[in-house]
N, C-alpha and C positions, 0 to 999 in steps of 0.2 A: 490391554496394554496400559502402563501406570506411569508415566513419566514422574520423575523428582528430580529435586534440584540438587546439583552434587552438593554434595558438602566440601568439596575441594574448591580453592580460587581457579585453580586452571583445570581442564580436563579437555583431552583428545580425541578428538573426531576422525575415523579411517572411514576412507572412501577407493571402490575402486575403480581406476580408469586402466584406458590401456594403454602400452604404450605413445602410439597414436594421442590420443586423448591429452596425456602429461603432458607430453613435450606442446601440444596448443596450449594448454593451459600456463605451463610457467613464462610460453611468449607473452601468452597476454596479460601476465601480470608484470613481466618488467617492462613491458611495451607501454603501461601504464605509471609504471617510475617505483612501481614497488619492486625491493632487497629481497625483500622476503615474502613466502605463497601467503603464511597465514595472516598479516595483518592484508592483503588483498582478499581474502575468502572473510574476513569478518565484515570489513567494509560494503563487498556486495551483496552478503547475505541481508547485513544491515538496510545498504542503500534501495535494494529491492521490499523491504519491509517499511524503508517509509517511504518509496513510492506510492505503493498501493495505498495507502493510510492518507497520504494527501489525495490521491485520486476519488478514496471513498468522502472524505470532509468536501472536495468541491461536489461530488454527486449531491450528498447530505443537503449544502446550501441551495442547490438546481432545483430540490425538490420541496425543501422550505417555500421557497418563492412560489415555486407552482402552487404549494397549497394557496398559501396567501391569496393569489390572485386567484382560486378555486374559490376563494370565500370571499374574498370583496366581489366574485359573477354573484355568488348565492345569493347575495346581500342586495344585488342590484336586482336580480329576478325579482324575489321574494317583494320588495319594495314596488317594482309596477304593476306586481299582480295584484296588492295591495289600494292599487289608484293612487301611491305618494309619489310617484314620478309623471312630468305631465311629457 
């Protein structure tokens, strides 16, 4: 499968729900203060894609640090095995 990028400014996404389904859905987007479904469907696709994207940058930083202090142990082992720590 090949995805590309339309060549159109706009292009239309069908999806199907069921009855059921719809009628929750358009609740919760005026429930949310949106007029209209699709700028509510851009917004969460969006706002759930930079969720994760911040979640993964804090991950990123957790694990920087861990290295860091992985390598300042190395650094202090290495040094008393050495006899340079009394």
């Amino acid at each position: 499968m090949r995805i590309q990028a339309p060549s159109k400014q706009k292009i239309s996404i069908r999806i199907l729900l069921t009855p059921n389904q719809y009628e929750r859905f358009v609740n919760k987007c005026y429930s949310k203060g949106y007029v209209n479904i699709g700028p509510f469907v851009r917004d969460v696709i969006l706002k759930k894609d930079m969720v994760f994207e911040a979640q993964f940058n804090d991950m990123y930083k957790i694990l920087k640090r861990l290295e860091r202090k992985v390598e300042n142990i190395e650094e202090y082992v290495s040094k008393s095995q050495e006899g340079l720590l009394i």
